[in-house]
N, C-alpha and C positions, 0 to 999 in steps of 0.2 A: 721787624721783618715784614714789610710793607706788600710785599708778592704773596707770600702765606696769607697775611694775614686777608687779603683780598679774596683770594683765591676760596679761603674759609667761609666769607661773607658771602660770595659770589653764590654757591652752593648752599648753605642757609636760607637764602634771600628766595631760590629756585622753590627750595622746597617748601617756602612756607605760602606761597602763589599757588604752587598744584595741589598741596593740601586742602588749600582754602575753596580749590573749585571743586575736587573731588568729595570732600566732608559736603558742603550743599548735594550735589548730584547724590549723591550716597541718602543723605537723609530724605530729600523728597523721595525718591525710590523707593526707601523704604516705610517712607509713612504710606504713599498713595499706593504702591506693590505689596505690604501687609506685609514685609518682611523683617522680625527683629534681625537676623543675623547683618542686615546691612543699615538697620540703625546703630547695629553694634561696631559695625565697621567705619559709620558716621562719627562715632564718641571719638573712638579711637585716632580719627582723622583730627579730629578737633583737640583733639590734646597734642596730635603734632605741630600743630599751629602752634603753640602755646607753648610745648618747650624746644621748638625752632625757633621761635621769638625768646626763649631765656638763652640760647644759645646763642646766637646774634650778642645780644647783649652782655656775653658773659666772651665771646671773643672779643669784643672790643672792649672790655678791660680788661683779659689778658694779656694783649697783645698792647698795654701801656706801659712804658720803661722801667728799669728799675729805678726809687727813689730814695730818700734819706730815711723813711719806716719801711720801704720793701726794698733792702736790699739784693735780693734774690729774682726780684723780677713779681709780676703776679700770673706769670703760668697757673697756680694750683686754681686758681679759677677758674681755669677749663674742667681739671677731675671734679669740684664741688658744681658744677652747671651739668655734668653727667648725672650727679647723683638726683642732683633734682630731675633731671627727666627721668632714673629710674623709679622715682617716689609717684610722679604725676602715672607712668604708667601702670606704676603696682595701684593706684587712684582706680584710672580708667580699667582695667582688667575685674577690679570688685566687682564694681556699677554694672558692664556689660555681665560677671557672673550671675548678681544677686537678680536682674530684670530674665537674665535667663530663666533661673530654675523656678520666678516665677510663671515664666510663660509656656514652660512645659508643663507645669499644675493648672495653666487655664488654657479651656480649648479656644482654639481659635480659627480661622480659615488658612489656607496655603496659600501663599507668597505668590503675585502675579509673575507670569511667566519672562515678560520684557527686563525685573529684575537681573534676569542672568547678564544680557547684555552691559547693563550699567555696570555692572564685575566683571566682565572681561574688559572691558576699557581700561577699570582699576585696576586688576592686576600685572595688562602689563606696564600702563605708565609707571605704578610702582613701584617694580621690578626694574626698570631704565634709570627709575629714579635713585633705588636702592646702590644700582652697578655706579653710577654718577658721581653719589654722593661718598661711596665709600673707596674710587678711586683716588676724591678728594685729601680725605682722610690718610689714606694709606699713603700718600706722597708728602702729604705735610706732619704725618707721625703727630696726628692729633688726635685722642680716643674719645674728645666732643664730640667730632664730625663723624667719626666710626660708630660713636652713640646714635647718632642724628641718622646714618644710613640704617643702621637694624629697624629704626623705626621705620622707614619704608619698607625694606623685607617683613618684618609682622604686620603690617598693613598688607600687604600681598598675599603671605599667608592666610591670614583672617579672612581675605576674600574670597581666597579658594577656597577653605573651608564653610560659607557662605555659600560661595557656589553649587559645593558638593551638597550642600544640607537643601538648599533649593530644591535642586535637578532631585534630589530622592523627594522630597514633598511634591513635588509636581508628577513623580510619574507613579509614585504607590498612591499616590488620590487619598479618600478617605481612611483616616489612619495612623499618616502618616506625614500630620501638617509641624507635627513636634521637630522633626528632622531638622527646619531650620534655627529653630531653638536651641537645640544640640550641639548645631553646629558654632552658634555664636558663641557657648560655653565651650567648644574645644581651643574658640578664638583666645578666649579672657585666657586660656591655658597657657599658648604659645606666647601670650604677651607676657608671662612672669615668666617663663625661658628667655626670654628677653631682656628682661629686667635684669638677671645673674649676669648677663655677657655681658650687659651696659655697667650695672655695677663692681663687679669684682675689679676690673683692672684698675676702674678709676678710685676706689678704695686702696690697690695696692698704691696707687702714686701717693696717695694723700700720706701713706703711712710711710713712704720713702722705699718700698720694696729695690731690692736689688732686681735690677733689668735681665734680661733674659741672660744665662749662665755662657751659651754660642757667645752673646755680644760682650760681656766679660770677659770672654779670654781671647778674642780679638784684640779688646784696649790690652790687655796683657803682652799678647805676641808684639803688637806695632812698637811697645815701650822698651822692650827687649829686642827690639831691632835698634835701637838708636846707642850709638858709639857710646861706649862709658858707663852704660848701664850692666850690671852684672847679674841684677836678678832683682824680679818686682815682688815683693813679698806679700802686700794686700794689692787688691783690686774692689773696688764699691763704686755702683754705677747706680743712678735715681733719675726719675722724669721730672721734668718743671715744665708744665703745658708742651709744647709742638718740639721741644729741646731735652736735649740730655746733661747731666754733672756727671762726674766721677769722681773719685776719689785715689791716687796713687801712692803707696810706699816703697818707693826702690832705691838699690844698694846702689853706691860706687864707691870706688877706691879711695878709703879711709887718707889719705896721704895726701889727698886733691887741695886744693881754696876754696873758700866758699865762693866763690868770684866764679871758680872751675865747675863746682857744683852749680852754681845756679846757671847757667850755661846750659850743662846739660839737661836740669829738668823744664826751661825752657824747649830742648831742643823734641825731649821729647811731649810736651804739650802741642808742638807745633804739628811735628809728624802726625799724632791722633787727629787734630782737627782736619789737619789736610787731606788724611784715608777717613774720616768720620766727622763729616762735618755737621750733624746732629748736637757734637758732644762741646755745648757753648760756652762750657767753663771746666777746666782741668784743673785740681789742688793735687798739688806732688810734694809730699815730704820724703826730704832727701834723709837717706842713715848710709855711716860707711861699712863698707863691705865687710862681712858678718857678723852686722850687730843684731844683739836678740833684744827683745824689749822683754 
């Protein structure tokens, strides 16, 4: 799939460019502005660099065909290049924690005030960047790229929260220069909320999870609209990177040919792909009509 799989790259390629500019901005800021929360947001930018480059590289071996050892395709390279950006995160979230809580134990001066600025530039790029990247995603039905966009939204988050811990150090004055400290460790927080959304789903595909139960009985009704079919008795649906399988057992008239049978569960392979064309490979075991296993 040559358009996806572009499309994937194309959005990849973006984010690992504004990364690159905004992790430098970010860190001088906050070296020469005194502020950890936006060397915290600097790490955090640098490690999207880095599993935007494993993802780049992990869609362009999924998106190579299937062959004589993968028959299946290597989709599941997308969910295992998710998990790795969730591991590099739950990485980056430590580091920014553990510098936190020691820099709330050591006093220090409050964050120059030009900092804010450098954060609002980053949050809203982004935030543009987040909406970009995860329309990407949501249209090619690839939970890399929806991996790839949360990390712009907790990059966004983390700023704001940056933000917020600034603007309180800057205006309680002596006191209250920990604020931006604080705020970096509420950052390290949102980034293993993060982590969960990015891993869970891509965990369930590696494990063959059955696909949402709505899109289940969908393939169900569309198999049960097609002539000849009397009743679909299993239903099993699973993700292979940016595509869907399933799995079909339905009845027809004991009485048929096999010639008749396979006719029809052609016919209805076809019908699904044509209302569902996500779904790249259909397996239909035909039984005659009320058989029980």
């Amino acid at each position: 799939m040559p358009k996806t799989e572009n499309k994937a790259l194309k959005s990849t390629f973006i984010g690992i460019i504004v990364s690159g500019i905004l992790a430098i901005l970010k860190a001088l800021g906050g070296i020469f502005g005194n502020s950890y929360a936006l060397i915290a947001d600097a790490i955090e930018s640098t490690a999207d660099i880095f599993t935007s480059t494993m993802l780049w590289l992990g869609l362009k071996w999924a998106s190579k065909p299937a062959d004589e050892d993968h028959p299946y395709g290597h989709g599941k390279a997308e969910a295992l290049i998710a998990i790795g950006i969730a591991l590099a995160l739950t990485i980056a979230a430590f580091v920014i924690g553990k510098e936190s809580v020691h820099n709330i134990m050591t006093p220090h001066k409050s964050p120059k005030a030009y900092t804010l600025i450098i954060l609002l530039i980053v949050i809203v790029t982004k935030e543009i960047l987040y909406r970009y990247v995860k329309k990407v995603g949501v249209g090619i039905n690839s939970e890399a790229v929806k991996a790839d966009a949360f990390h712009h939204r907790s990059d966004a988050i983390t700023s704001l929260a940056a933000f917020i811990g600034i603007t309180i150090s800057l205006i309680g004055g002596k006191g209250y220069e920990a604020a931006d400290d604080y705020a970096a460790l509420f950052a390290g927080v949102i980034i293993l909320i993060n982590v969960y959304q990015i891993a869970r789903p891509a965990i369930g595909e590696l494990l063959d999870e059955d696909l949402d139960p709505s899109l289940n009985e969908r393939v169900r009704e569309l198999a049960s609209e097609v002539e000849g079919v009397t009743h679909v008795q299993k239903c099993h649906t699973r993700k292979m990177g940016v595509l869907n399988h399933a799995d079909l057992h339905i009845w027809v008239d004991g009485e048929l040919s096999v010639t008749e049978g396979h006719t029809i569960s052609h016919a209805v392979k076809d019908h699904i792909q044509h209302t569902l064309p996500q779904f790249i490979e259909i397996m239909i075991h035909i039984e005659p009509d009320g058989h029980h296993d």
